[in-house]
C-alpha positions in Angstrom: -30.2 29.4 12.6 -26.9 27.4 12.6 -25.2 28.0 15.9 -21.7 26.5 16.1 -21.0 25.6 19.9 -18.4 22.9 19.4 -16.2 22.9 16.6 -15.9 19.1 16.6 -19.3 19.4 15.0 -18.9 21.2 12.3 -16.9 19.5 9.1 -16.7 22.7 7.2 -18.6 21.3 4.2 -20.1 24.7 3.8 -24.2 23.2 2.5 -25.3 25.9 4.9 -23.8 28.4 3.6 -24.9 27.4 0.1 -28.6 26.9 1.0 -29.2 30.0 3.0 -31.9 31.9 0.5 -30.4 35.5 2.3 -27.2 34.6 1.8 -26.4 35.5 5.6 -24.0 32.8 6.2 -20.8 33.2 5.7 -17.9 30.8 6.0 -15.0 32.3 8.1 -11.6 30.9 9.0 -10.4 30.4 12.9 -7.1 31.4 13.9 -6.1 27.5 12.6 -7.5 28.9 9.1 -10.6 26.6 9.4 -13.5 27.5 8.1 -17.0 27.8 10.6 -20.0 29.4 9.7 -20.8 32.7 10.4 -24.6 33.9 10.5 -26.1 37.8 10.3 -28.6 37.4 12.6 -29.8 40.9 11.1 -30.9 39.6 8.2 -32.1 35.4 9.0 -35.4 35.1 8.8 -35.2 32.2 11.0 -36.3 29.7 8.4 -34.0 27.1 9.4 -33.1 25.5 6.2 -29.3 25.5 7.4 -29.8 23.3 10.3 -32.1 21.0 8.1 -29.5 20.4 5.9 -26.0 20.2 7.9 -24.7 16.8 7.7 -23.7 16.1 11.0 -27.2 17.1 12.1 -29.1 15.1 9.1 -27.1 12.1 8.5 -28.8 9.6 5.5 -27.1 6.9 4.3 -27.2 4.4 0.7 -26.9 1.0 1.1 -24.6 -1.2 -0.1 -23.0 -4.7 -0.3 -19.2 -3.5 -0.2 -18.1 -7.3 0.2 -18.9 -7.9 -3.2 -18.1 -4.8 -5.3 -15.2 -3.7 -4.1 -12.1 -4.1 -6.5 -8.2 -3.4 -6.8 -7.7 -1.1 -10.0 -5.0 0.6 -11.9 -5.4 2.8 -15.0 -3.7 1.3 -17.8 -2.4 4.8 -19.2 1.0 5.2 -17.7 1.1 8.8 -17.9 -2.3 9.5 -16.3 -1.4 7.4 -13.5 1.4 8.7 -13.0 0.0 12.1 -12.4 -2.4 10.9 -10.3 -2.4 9.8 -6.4 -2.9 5.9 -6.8 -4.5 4.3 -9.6 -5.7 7.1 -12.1 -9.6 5.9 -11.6 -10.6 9.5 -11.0 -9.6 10.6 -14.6 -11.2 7.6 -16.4 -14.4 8.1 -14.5 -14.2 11.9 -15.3 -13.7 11.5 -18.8 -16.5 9.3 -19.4 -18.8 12.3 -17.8 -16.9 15.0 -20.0 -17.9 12.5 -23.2 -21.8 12.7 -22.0 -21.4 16.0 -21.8 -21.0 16.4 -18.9 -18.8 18.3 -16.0 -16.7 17.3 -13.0 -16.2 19.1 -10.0 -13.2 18.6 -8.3 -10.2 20.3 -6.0 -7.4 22.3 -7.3 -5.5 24.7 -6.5 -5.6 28.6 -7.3 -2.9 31.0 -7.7 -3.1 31.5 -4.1 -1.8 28.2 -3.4 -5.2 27.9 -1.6 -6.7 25.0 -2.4 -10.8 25.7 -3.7 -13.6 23.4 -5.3 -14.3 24.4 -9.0 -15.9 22.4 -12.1 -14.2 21.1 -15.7 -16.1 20.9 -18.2 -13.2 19.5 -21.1 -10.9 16.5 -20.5 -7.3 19.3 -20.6 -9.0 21.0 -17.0 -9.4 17.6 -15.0 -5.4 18.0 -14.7 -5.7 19.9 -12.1 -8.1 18.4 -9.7 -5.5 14.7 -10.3 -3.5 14.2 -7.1 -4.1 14.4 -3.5 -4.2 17.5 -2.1 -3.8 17.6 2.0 -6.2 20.5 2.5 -9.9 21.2 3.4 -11.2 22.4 0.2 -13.1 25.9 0.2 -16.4 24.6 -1.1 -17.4 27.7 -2.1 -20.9 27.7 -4.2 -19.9 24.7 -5.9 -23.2 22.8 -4.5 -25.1 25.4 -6.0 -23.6 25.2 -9.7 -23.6 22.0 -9.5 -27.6 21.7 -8.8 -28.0 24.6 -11.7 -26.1 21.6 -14.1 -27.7 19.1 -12.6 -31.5 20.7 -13.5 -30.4 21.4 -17.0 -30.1 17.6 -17.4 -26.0 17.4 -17.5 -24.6 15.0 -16.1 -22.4 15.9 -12.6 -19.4 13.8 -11.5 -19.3 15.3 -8.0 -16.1 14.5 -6.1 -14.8 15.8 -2.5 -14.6 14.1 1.0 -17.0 12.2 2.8 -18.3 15.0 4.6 -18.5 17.5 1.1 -20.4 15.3 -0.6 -22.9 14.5 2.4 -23.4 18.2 2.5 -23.9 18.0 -1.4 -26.2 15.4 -1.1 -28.4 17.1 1.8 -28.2 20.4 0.0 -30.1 19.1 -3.3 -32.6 17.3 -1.3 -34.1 14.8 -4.1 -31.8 11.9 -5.6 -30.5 13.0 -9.0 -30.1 10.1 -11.8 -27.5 12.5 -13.5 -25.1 12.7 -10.3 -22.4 10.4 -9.9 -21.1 11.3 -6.5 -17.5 10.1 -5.4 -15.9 10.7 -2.1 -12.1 9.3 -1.0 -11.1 7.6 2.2 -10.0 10.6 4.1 -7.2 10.5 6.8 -8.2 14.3 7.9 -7.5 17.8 6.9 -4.8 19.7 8.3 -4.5 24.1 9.3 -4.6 25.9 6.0 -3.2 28.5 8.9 0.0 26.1 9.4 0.0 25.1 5.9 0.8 28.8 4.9 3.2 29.3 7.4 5.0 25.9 5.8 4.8 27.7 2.3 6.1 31.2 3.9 9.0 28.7 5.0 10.2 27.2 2.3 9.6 30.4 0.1 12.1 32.1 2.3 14.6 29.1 2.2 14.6 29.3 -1.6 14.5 32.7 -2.0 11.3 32.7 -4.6 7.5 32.3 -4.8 5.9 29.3 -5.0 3.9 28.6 -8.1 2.7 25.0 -7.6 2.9 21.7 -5.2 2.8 18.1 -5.4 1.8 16.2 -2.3 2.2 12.9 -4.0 5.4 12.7 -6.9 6.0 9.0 -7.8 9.2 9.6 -9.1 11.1 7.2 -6.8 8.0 5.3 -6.2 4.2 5.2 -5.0 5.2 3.8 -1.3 8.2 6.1 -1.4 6.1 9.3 -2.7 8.0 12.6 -2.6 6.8 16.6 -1.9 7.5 18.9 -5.0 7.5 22.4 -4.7 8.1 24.4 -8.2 9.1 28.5 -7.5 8.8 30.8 -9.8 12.6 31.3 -10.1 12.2 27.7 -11.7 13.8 25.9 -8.7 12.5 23.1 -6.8 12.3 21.5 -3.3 12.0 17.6 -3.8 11.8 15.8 -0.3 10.3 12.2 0.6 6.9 12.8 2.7 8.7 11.6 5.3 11.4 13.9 6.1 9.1 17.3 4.4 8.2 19.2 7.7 4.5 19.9 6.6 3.8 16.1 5.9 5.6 15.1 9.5 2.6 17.4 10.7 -0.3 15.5 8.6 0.8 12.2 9.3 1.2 12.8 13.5 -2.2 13.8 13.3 -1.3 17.8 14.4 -3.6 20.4 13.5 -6.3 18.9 12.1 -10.0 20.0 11.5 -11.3 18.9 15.3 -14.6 17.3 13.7 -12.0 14.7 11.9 -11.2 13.6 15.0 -14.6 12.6 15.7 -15.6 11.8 12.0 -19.1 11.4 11.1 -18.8 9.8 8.1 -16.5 6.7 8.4 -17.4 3.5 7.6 -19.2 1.3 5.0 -22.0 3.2 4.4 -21.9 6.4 2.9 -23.9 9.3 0.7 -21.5 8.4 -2.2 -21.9 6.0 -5.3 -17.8 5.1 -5.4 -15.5 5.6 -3.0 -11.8 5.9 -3.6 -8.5 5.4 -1.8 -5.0 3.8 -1.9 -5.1 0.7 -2.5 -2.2 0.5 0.5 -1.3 -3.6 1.4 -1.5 -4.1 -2.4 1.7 -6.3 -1.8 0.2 -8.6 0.6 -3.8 -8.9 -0.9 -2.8 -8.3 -5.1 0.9 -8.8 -5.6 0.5 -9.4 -9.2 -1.4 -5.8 -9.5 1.7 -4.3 -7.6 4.1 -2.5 -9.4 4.7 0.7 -6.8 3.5 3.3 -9.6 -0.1 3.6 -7.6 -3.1 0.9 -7.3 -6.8 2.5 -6.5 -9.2 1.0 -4.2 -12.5 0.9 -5.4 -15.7 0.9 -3.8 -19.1 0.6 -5.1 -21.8 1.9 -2.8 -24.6 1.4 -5.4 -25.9 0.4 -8.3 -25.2 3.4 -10.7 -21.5 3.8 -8.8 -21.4 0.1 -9.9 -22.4 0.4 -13.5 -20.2 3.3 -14.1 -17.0 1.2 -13.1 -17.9 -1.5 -15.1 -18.0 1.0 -17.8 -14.1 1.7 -17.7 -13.1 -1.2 -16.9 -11.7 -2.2 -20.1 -8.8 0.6 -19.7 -7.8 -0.9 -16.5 -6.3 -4.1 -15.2 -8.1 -4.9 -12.1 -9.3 -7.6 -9.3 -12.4 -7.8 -7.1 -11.3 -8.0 -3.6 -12.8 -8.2 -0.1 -13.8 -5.3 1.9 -12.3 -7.1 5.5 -8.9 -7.6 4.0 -8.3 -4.9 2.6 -9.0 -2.4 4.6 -7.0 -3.8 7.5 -4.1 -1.8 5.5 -6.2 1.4 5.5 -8.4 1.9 8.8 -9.3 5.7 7.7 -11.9 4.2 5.7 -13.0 3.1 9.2 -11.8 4.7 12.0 -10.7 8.6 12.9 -7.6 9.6 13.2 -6.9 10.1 17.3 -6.0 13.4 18.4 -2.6 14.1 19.7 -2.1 14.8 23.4 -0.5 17.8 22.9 -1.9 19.0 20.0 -3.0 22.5 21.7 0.0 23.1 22.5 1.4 22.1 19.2 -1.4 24.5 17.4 -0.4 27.3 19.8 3.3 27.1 19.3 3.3 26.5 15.4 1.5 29.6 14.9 4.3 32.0 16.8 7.4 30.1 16.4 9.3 29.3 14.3 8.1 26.6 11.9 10.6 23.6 11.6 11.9 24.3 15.1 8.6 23.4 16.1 8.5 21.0 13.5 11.6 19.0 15.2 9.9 19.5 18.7 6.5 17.9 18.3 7.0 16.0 14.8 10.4 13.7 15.9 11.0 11.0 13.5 12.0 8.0 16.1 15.5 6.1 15.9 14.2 2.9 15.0 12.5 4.6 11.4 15.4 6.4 11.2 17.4 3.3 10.9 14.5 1.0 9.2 14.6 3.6 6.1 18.6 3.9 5.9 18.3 -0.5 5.4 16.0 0.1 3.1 18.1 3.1 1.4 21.0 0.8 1.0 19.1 -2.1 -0.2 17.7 -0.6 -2.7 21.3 1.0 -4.2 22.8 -3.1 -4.0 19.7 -3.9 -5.6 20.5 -1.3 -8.3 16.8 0.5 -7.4 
């Protein structure tokens, strides 16, 4: 049976769970939220099909020449992008599955503001798995429905992080020619604990529920992306990711999953067919492609992932680019994101204090940012921005 010993070795992607045949695994939540599997031993039968397929344990790999199919695109629909993290790619790749008949699986969140894996099967539902949401997904069965769609011939546009769809891939154990598997460049996944202490937070500063979050508004910009809370009072909070308290957390690192400081899945080679991500340096590699309302990075990691960009590509303007240059703008494709030195204490403090007071201790934005954002504030008013 799966035996977690050191929680840097376990991603969370839940394919044990989903393969145990007794259904005696169950994913639990830490104090920090995150979620471990849990095994009763009174009913395994000891037939070791969740070791066989964690990820970590049973790494495999697809080849690919990244160098040469790797590409700077935007989705031409204004709207879509918009709505969407970067370059809209997701939703034109989604739709062409939906018109095959097909369904996308994707993360969204509930009415818990928890944020859960589920399946669209019309073009209206893939609305809410646009945008980046700065959570560990709860897989859930997903790998299972997806392998029930997948048998019946449908095709499956499977997306998630690196390690989800790794787990997916291990999980079904046979390549399927109707899966189109998509993972992102991943910077880590924060404390669903701390994340709901942050809602709690603001909900109390407002005085009203929260109904829905945006990790990634464009309004002002796709460099100068904004958090947007909507409460059910039909107030919002509106703050640049750089002064929101839960996003000062994400972006020092705090509080993450332990395993994504230790990634297993990094680099070039990955279970995935397409790999997504911000296409960040756009100013400095495709200038002419830059027009701060969100750029996607595209990689193909094979020949199907390959064919189905070329596919959309007519309702995109786009480049090919190289791998190297690129992705010296965005090394989470590459390397982990380092663990603070204090981030026990951090995690121990955040969970018993209170929230932005230990939001201003740990999470300090420095005097010289301060000051490089007020020049850039004041350029942009004489600029008439």
């Amino acid at each position: 049976m799966i035996q977690i010993t050191d929680k840097a070795q376990c991603s969370g992607c839940a394919a044990c769970a989903n393969v145990c045949p007794k259904d005696c695994i169950a994913m639990q939540p830490d104090d920090l939220g995150f979620l471990y599997p849990q095994v009763d031993s009174s009913i395994c039968v000891n037939c070791n099909r969740c070791t066989k397929v964690c990820p970590v344990l049973n790494k495999s790999t697809l080849k690919a020449d990244c160098e040469e199919r790797t590409y700077a695109v935007k989705n031409k629909n204004h709207n879509i992008r918009m709505s969407s993290s970067s370059g809209g790619v997701f939703s034109l790749l989604a739709q062409k599955i939906i018109a095959e008949n097909g369904v996308v699986f994707g993360a969204k969140f509930n009415g818990k503001m928890e944020v859960v894996h589920d399946f669209a099967e019309t073009i209206e539902d893939l609305a809410d798995f646009r945008g980046s949401k700065y959570l560990q997904s709860k897989v859930g069965d997903s790998y299972s429905k997806a392998k029930e769609f997948l048998d019946s011939g449908r095709p499956v546009l499977f997306t998630g992080t690196p390690c989800q769809v790794y787990g997916l891939r291990n999980y079904l154990g046979q390549q399927y020619e109707n899966l189109l598997a998509l993972d992102i460049v991943c910077h880590g996944v924060p404390s669903a604990a701390v994340f709901e202490k942050y809602i709690l937070y603001r909900e109390e500063k407002k005085g009203s529920k929260a109904k829905s979050m945006t990790f990634r508004n464009k309004a002002n910009g796709w460099k100068n992306y904004a958090i947007v809370i909507d409460f059910e009072d039909g107030s919002k909070y509106v703050m640049p990711h750089g002064k929101d308290e839960m996003m000062r957390v994400y972006l020092s690192n705090y509080a993450m999953r332990l395993s994504c400081h230790e990634c297993h899945f990094k680099g070039k080679n990955r279970a995935s067919d397409i790999t997504l991500a911000d296409f960040w340096g756009a100013k400095q590699v495709v200038p002419q492609l830059d027009d701060d309302k969100g750029l996607s990075w595209v990689i193909c990691r094979s020949q199907k992932g390959f064919e189905y960009l070329q596919s959309i590509l007519a309702e995109t303007e786009n480049q090919p680019v190289n791998y190297d240059e690129v992705v010296k703008y965005n090394m989470s494709a590459e390397i982990s994101s380092p663990k603070p030195k204090n981030d026990d204490k951090f995690c121990e403090e955040i969970l018993r204090e209170p929230f932005d007071k230990v939001v201003e201790k740990y999470c300090r934005i420095s005097f010289a940012s301060r000051v490089k954002r007020k020049i850039k504030s004041i350029v942009k008013r004489m600029l008439g921005k």
